[in-house]
TINUMAR-226832 format. One record per atom (N, C-alpha, C): atom name; x, y, z. Coordinates in pm, whole numbers, m for minus. Layout:
BEGIN
CA	X	Y	Z
...
This chain:
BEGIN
N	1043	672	m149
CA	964	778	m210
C	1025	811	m346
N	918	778	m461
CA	976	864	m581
C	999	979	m580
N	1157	1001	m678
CA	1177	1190	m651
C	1127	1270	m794
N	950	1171	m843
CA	868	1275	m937
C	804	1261	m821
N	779	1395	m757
CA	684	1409	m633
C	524	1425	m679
N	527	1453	m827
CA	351	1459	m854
C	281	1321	m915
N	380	1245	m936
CA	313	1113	m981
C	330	1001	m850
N	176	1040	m807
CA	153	957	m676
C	2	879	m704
N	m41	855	m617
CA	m181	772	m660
C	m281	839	m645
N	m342	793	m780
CA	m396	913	m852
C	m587	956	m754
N	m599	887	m677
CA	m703	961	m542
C	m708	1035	m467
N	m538	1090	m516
CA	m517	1215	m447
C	m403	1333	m485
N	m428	1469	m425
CA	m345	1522	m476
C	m285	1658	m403
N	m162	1641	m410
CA	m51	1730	m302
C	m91	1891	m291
N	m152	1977	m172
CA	m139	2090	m159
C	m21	2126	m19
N	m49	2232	m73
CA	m7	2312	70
C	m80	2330	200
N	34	2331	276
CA	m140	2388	401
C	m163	2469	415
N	m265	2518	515
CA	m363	2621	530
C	m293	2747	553
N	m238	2832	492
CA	m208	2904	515
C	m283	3035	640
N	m406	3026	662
CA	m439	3028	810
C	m376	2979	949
N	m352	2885	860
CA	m275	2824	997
C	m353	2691	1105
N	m483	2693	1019
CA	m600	2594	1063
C	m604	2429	1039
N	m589	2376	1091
CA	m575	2182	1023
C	m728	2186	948
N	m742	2096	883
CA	m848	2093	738
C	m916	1937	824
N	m865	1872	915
CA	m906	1774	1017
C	m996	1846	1107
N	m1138	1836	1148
CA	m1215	1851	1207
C	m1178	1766	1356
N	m1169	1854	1471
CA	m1104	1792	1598
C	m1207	1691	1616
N	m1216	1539	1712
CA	m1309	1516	1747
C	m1319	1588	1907
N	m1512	1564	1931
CA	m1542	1621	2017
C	m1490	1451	2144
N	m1376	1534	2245
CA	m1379	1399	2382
C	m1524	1357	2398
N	m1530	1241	2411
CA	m1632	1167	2439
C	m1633	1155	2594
N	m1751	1177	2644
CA	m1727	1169	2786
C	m1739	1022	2874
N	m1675	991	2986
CA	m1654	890	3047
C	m1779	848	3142
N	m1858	726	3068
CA	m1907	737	3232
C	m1895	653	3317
N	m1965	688	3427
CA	m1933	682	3565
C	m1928	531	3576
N	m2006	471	3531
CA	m2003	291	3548
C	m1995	232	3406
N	m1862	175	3394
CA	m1813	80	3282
C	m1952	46	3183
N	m1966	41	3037
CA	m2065	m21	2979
C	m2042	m162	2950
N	m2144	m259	3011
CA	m2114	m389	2982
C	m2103	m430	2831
N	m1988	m387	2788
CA	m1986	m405	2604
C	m2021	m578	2579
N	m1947	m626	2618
CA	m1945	m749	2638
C	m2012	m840	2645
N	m2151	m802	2711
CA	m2253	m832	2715
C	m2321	m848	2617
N	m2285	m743	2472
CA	m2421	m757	2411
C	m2360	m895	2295
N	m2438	m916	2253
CA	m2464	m979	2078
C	m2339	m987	2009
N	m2257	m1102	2003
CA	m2138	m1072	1933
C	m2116	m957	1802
N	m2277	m1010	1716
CA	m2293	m966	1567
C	m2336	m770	1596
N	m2348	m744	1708
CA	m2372	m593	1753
C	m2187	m559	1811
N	m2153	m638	1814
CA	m1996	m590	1852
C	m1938	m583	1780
N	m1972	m696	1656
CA	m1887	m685	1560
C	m1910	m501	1454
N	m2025	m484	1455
CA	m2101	m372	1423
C	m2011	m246	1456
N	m2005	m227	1593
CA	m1931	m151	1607
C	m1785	m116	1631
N	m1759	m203	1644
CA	m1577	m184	1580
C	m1558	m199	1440
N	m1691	m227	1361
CA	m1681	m202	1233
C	m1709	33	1181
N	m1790	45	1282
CA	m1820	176	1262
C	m1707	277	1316
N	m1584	240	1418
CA	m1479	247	1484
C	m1402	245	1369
N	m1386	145	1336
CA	m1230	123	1199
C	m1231	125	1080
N	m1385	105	1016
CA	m1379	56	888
C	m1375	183	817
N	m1393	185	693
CA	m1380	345	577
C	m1450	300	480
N	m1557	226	444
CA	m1623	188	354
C	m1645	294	247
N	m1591	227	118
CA	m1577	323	43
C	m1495	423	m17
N	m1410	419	114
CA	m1294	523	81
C	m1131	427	108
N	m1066	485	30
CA	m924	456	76
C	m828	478	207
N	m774	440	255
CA	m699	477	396
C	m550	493	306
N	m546	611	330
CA	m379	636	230
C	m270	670	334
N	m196	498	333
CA	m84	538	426
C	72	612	411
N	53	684	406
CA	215	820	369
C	326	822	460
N	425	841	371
CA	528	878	509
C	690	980	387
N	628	1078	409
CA	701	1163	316
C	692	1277	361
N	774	1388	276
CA	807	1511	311
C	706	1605	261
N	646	1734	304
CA	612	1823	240
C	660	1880	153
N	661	1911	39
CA	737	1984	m55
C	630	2090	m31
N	604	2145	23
CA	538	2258	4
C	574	2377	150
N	640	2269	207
CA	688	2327	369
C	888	2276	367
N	958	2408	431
CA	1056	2393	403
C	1126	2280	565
N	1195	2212	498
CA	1232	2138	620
C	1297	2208	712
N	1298	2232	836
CA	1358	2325	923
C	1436	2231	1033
N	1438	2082	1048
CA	1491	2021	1117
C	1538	1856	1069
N	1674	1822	1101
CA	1706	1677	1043
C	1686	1613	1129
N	1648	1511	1161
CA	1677	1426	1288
C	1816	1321	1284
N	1873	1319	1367
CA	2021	1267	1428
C	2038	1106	1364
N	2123	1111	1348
CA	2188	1024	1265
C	2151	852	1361
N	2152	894	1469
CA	2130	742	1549
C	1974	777	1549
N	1882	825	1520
CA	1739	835	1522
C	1734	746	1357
N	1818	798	1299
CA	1770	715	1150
C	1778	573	1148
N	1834	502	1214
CA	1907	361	1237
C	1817	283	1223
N	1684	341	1298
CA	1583	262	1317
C	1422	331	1285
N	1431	454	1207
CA	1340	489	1120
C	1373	588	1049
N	1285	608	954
CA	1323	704	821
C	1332	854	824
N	1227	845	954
CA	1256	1027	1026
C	1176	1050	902
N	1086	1052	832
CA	977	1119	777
C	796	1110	840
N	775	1246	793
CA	639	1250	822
C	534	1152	794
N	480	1077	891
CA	366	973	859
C	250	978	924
N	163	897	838
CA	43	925	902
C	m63	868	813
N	m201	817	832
CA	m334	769	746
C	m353	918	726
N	m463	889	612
CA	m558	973	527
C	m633	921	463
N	m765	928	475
CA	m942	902	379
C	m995	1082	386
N	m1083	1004	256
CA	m1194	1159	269
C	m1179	1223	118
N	m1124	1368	153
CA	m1129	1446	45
C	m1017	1404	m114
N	m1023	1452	m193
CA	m918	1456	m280
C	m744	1530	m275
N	m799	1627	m234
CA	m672	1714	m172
C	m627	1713	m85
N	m459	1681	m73
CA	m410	1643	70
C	m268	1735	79
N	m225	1780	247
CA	m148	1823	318
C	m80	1741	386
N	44	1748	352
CA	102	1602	459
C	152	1681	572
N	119	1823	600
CA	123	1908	755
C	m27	1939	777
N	m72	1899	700
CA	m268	1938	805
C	m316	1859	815
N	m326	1734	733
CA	m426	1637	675
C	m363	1513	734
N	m279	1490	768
CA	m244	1349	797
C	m288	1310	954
N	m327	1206	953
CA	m386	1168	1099
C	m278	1057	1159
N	m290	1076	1316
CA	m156	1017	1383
C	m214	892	1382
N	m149	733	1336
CA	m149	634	1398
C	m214	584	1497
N	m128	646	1647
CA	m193	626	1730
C	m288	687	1744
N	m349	798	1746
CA	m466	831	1717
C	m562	785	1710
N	m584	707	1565
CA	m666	624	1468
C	m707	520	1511
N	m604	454	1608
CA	m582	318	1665
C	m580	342	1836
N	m646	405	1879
CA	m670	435	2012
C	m723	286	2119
N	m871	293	1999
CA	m897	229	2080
C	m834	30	2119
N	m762	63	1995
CA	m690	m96	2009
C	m641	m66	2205
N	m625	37	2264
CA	m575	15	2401
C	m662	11	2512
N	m775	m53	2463
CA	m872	m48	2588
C	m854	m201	2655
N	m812	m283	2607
CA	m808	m428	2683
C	m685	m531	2567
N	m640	m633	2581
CA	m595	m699	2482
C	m760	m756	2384
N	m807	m767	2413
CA	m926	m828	2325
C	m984	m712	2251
N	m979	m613	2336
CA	m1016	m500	2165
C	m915	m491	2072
N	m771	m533	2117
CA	m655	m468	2014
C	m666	m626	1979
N	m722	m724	1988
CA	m709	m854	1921
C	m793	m793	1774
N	m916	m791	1826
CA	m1042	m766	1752
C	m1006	m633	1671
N	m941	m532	1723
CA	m971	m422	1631
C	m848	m423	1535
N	m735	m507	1555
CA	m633	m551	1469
C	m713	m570	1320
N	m757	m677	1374
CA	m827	m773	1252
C	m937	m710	1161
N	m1007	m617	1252
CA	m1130	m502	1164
C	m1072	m416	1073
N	m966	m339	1143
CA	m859	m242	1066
C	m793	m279	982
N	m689	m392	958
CA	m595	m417	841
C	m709	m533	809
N	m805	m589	817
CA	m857	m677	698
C	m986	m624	670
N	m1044	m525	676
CA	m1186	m461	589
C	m1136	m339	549
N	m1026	m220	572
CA	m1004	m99	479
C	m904	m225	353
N	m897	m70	233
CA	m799	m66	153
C	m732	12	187
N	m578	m62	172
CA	m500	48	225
C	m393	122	62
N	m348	237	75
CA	m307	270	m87
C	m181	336	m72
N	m79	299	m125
CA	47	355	m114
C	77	422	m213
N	135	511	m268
CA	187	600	m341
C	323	592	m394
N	418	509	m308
CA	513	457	m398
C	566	341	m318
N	675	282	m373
CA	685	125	m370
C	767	205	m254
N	836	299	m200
CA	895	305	m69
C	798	334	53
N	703	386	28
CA	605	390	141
C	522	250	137
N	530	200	81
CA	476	48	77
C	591	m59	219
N	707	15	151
CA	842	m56	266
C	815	m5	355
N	805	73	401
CA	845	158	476
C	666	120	617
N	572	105	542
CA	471	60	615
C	478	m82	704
N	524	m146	602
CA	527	m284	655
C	626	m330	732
N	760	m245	732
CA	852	m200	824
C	817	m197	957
N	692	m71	989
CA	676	25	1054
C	585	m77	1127
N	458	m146	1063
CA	362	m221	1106
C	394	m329	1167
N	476	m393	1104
CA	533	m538	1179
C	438	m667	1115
N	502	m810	1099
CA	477	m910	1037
C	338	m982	1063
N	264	m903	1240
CA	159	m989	1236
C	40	m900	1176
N	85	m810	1191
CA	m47	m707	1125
C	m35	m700	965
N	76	m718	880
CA	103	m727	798
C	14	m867	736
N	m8	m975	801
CA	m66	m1079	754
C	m157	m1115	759
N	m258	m978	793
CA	m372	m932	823
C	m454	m861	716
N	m363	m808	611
CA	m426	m724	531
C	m460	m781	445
N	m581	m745	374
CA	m658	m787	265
C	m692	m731	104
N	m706	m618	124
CA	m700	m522	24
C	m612	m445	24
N	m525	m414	m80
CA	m419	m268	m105
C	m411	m224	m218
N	m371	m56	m274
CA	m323	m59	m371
C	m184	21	m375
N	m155	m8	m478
CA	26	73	m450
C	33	123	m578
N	122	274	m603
CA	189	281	m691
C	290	252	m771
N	327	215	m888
CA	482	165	m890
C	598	245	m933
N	594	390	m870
CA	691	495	m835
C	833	408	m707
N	913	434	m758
CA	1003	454	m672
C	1159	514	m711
N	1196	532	m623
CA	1340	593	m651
C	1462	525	m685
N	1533	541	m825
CA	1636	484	m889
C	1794	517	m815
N	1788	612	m735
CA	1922	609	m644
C	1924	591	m560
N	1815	516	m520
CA	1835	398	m408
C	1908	295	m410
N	2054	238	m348
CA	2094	139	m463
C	2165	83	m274
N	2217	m37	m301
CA	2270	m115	m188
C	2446	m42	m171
N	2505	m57	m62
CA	2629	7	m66
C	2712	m65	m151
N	2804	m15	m177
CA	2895	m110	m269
C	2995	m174	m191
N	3028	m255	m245
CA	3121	m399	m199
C	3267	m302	m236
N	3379	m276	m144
CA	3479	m277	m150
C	3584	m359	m97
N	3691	m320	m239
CA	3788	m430	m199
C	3885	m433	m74
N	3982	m441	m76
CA	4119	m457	15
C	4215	m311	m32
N	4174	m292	m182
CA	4224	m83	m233
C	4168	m54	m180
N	4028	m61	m91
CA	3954	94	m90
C	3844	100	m185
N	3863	9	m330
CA	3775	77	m455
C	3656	m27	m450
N	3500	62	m508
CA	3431	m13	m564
C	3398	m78	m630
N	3370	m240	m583
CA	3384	m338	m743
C	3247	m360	m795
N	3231	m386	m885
CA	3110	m358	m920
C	3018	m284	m978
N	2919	m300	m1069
CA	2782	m159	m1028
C	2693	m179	m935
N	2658	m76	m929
CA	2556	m20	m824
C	2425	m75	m851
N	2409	m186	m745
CA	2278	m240	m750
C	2161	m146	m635
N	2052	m143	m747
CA	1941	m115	m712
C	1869	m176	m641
N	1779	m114	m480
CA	1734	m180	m426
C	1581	m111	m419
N	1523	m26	m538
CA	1396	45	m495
C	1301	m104	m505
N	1305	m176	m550
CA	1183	m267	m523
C	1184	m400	m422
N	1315	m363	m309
CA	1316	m432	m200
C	1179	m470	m135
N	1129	m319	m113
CA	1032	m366	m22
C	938	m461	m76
N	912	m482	m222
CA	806	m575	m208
C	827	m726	m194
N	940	m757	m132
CA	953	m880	m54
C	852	m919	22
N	748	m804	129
CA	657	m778	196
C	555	m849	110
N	532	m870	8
CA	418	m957	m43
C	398	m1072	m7
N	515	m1120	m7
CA	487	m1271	48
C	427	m1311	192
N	481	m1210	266
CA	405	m1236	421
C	257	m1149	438
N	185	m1148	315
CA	43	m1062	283
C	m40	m1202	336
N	m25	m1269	382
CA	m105	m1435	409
C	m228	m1389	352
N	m323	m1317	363
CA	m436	m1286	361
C	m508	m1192	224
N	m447	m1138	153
CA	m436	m1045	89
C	m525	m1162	m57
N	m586	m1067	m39
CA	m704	m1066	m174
C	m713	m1035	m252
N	m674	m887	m262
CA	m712	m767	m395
C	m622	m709	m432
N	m553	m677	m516
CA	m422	m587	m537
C	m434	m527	m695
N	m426	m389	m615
CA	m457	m259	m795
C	m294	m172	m765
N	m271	m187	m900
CA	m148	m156	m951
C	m152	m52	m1010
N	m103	75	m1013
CA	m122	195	m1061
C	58	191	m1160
N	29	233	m1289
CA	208	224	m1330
C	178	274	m1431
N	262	350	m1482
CA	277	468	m1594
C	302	380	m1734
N	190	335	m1840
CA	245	233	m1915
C	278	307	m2069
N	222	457	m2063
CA	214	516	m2172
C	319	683	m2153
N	361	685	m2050
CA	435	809	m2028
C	527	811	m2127
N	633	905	m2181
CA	683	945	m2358
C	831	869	m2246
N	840	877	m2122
CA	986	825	m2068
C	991	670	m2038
N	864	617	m2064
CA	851	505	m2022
C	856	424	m2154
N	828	443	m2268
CA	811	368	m2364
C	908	287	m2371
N	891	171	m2464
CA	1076	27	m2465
C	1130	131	m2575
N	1240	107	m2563
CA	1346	106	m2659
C	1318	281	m2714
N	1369	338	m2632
CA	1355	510	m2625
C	1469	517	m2717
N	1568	426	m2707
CA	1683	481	m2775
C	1654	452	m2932
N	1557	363	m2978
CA	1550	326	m3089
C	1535	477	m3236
N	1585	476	m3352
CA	1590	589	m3430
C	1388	640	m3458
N	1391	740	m3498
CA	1226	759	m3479
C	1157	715	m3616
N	1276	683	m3725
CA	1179	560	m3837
C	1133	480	m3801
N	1244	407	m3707
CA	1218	259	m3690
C	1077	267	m3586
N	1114	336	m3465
CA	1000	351	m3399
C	818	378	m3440
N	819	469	m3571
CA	701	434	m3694
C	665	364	m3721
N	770	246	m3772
CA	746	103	m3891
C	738	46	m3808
N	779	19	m3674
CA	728	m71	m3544
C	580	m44	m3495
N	550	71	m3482
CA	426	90	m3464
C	333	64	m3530
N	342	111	m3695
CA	268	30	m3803
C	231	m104	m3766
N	344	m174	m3755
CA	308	m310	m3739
C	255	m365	m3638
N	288	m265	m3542
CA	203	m346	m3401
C	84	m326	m3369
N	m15	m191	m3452
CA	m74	m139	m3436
C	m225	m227	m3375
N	m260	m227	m3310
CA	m389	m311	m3252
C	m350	m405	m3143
N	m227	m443	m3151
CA	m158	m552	m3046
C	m184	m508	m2933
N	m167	m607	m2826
CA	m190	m563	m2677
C	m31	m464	m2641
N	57	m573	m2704
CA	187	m512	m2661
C	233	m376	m2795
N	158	m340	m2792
CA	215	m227	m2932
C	354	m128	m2886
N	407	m128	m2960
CA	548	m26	m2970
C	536	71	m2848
N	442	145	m2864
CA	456	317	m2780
C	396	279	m2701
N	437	176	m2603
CA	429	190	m2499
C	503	88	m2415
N	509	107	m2250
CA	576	31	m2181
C	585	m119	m2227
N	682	m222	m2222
CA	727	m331	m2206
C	674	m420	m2011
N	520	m417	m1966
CA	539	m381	m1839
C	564	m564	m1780
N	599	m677	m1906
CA	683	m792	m1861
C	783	m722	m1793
N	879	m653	m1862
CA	1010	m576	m1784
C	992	m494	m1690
N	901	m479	m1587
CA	897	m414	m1502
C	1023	m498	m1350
N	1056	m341	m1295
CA	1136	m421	m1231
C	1086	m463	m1129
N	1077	m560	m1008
CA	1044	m619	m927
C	868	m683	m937
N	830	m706	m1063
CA	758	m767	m1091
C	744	m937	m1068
N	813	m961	m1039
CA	840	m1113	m972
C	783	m1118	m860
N	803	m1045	m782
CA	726	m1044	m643
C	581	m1020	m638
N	528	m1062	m786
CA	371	m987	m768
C	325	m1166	m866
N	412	m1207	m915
CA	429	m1295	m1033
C	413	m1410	m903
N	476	m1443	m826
CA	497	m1517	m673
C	353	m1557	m619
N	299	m1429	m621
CA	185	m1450	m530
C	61	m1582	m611
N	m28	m1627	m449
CA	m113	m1724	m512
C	m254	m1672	m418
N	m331	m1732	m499
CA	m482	m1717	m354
C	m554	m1576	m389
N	m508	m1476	m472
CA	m578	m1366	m476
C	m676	m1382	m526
N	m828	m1300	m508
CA	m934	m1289	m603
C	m957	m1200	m704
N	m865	m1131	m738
CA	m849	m1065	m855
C	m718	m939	m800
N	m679	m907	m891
CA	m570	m864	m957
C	m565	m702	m1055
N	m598	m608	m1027
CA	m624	m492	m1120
C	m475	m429	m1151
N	m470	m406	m1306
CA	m337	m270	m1304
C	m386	m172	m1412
N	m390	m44	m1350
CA	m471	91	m1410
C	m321	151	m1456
N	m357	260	m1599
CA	m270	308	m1628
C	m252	480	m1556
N	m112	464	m1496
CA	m116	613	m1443
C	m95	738	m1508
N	m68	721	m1643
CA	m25	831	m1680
C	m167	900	m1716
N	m282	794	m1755
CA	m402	826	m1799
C	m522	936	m1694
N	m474	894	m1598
CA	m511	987	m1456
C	m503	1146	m1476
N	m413	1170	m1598
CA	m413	1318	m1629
C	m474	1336	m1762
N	m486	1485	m1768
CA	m557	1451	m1913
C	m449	1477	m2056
N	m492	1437	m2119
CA	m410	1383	m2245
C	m345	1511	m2301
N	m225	1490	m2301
CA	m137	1602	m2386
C	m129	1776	m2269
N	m218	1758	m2129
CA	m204	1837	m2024
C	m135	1746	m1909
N	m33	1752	m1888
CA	78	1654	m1793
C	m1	1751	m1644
N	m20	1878	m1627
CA	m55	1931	m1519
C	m223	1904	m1469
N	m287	1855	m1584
CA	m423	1848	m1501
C	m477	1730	m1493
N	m522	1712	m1374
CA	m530	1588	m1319
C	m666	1526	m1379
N	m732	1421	m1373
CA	m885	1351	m1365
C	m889	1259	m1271
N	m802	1187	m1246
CA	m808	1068	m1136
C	m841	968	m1231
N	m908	962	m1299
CA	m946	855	m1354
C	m906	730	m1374
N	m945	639	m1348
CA	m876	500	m1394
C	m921	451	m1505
N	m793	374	m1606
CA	m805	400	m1686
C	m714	227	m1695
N	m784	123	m1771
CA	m716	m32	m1780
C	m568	4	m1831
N	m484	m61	m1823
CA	m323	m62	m1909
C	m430	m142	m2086
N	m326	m112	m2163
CA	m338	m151	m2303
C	m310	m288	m2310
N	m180	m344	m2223
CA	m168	m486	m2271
C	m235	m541	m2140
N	m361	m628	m2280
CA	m469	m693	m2170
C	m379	m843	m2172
N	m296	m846	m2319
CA	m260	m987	m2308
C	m129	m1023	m2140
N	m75	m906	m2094
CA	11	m941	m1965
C	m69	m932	m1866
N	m238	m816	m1834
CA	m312	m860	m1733
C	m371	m990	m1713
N	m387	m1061	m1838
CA	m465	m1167	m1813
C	m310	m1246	m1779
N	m233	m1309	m1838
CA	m151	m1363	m1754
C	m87	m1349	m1600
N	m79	m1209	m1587
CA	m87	m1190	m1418
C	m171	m1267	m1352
N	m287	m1189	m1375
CA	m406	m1277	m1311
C	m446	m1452	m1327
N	m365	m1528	m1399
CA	m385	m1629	m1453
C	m256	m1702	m1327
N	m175	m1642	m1306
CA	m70	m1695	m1238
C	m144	m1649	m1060
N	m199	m1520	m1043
CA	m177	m1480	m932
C	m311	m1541	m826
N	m425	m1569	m887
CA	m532	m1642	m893
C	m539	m1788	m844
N	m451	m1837	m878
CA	m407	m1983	m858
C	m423	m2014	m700
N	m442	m2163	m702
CA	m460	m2186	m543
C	m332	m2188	m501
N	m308	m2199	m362
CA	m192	m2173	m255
C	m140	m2311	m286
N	m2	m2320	m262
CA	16	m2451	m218
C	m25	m2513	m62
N	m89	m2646	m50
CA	m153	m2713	85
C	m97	m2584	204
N	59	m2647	223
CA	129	m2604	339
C	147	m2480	338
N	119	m2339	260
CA	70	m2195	253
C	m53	m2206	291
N	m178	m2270	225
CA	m304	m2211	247
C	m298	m2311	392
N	m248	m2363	455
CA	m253	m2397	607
C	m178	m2282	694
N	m103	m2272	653
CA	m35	m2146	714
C	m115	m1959	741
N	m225	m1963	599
CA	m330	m1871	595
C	m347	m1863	668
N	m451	m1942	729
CA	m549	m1988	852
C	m527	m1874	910
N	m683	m1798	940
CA	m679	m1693	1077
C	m596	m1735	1165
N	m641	m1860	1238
CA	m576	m1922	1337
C	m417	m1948	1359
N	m410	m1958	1228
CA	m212	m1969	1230
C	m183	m1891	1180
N	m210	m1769	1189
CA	m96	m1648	1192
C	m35	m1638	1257
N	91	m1528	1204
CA	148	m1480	1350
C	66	m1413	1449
N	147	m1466	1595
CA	25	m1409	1696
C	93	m1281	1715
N	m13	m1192	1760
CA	m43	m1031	1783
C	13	m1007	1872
N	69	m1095	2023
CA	137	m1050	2100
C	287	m1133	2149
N	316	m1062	2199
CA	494	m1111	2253
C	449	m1240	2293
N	412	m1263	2378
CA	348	m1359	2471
C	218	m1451	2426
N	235	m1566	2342
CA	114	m1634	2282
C	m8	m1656	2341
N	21	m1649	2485
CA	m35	m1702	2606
C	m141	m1573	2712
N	m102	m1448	2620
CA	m112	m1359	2640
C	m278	m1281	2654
N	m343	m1370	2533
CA	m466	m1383	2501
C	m514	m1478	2420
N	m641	m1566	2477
CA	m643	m1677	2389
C	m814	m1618	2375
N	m834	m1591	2244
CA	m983	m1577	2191
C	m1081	m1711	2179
N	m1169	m1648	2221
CA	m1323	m1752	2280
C	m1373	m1793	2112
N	m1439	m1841	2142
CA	m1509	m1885	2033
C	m1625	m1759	1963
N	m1659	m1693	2035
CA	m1708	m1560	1988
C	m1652	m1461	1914
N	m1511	m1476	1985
CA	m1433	m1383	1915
C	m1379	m1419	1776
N	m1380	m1544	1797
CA	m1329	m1617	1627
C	m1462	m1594	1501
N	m1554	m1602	1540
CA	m1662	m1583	1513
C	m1641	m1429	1427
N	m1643	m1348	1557
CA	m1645	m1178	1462
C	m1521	m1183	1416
N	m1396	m1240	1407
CA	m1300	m1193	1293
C	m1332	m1257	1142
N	m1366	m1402	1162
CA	m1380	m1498	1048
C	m1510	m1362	951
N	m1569	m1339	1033
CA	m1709	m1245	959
C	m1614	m1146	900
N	m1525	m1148	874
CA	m1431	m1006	875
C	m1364	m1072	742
N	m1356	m1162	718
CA	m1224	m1227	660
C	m1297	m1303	517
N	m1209	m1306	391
CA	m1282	m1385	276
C	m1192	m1522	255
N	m1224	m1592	268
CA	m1186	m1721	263
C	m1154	m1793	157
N	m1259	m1718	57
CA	m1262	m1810	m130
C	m1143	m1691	m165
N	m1019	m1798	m159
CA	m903	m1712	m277
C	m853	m1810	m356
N	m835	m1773	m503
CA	m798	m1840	m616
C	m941	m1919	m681
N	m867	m1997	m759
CA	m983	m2055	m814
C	m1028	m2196	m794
């Protein structure tokens, strides 16, 4: 999690909660049980597929997966040091819908969301595949991006199709340091905020990717340290360029390699975040998206990221050869029907 807590992605934006005391989540009404099983099974694959599309999908909207603190609620409890070992002990949870969000009212549980994946192994086959490959899913910073794919695990991970992420993350995040046989640290302190997007590479499936990154913020510009003549007569000269002076360098972005890697996508977006607010008001928002300036590094992104897979990757794609969904391979083997409604699920034309 970046520690600028207001530069998040820009579809949404941090309140408090209800000071009523009311969740801003409308309960659902229990659905009642009846008495003799409905032969689901029975009907029309393309009517099944239908409705585990009306079950999972968000057409239209973003599924914003979070896992952060309220700043608006005071923390009143840590969780234990052997609880951290094996998660981050922060608040998580999906969110679609409104603009304004509560990460104590508004966030919806996981399991929850994903209920019905527990009605048989063949719905959690099927509703795997509806859920992480027809939403977009949108992260807010490059640690909730880790921290998802962490949380999700490698076969659902190679499931997803659409995402977008912010490229916020936190600079004192750094790996422990190497000490010697004194006691002392050798070394500097390497940075590990753009670990997580190692996670790109096991995206097998992944199609679409929008990049939200601050290319014009007054802290982001290259060469801040430069004297403010020179910074003028540089601008003069660059003036019209894609890469002009006053603004980010976003070749030098850090962990941009891991986006540089990728092959098979069908396009490639990066919006500028600072533009999301309005100009010369840092406090008021628009959302707006707004292209980055240097078109000459989008089109090379996209020129690299576009590209076909190599053979033995785009074999590895394959619905069929993913990782399998359960412990046990043997566990569930899908009919030919069922291949049927995921493939309907899935885009096949990636790269060029």
């Amino acid at each position: 999690m970046s520690v600028s807590l207001d530069w998040i992605h820009p579809n949404i934006r941090l309140q408090g909660p209800d000071i009523a005391g009311q969740p801003r989540i409308e309960a659902e009404n229990p659905t009642p049980v009846p008495e003799v099983p409905f032969p689901f099974e029975r009907l029309p694959w393309k009517v099944q597929a239908r409705i585990f599309e009306i079950w999972l999908w968000k057409p239209g909207q973003l599924i914003h997966a979070l896992s952060r603190l309220d700043k608006y609620v005071e923390l009143v409890a840590i969780p234990d040091e052997e609880d951290l070992q094996h998660s981050s002990g922060l608040p998580r949870g999906f969110y679609w819908g409104k603009t304004h969000y509560s990460v104590t009212d508004d966030r919806r549980d996981p399991n929850d969301v994903l209920r019905v994946l527990l009605v048989s192994k063949r719905f959690f086959f099927l509703g795997v595949h509806c859920f992480y490959g027809l939403n977009t899913f949108a992260f807010s910073s490059l640690g909730e991006f880790d921290r998802f794919c962490n949380g999700t695990g490698e076969a659902r991970n190679a499931r997803l199709q659409h995402i977008e992420m912010t490229w916020q993350g936190s600079q004192y995040l750094t790996l422990p340091p190497i000490i010697n046989e004194n006691g002392e640290a050798m070394g500097m302190s390497q940075s590990r905020r753009t670990y997580g997007l190692y996670a790109l590479q096991d995206l097998y499936r992944l199609r679409t990717l929008v990049v939200h990154v601050n290319e014009t913020g007054n802290i982001y510009i290259r060469r801040r340290y430069e004297p403010g003549n020179v910074k003028e007569y540089m601008t003069r000269k660059t003036q019209g360029q894609p890469n002009q002076r006053m603004t980010r360098s976003l070749r030098c972005l850090q962990g941009l390699d891991r986006i540089h890697q990728l092959r098979g996508l069908q396009w490639i977006r990066f919006y500028d975040l600072r533009k999301a607010f309005a100009e010369g008001r840092k406090n008021t928002w628009t959302g707006e998206r707004v292209d980055i300036t240097d078109w000459s590094f989008m089109e090379d992104v996209t020129n690299v990221t576009t590209m076909q897979k190599m053979p033995s990757r785009l074999e590895t794609s394959k619905l069929e050869r993913l990782p399998c969904l359960f412990r046990n391979e043997d566990a569930f083997v899908p009919t030919e029907e069922d291949w049927n409604i995921v493939k309907g699920w899935y885009i096949d034309e990636g790269g060029r």
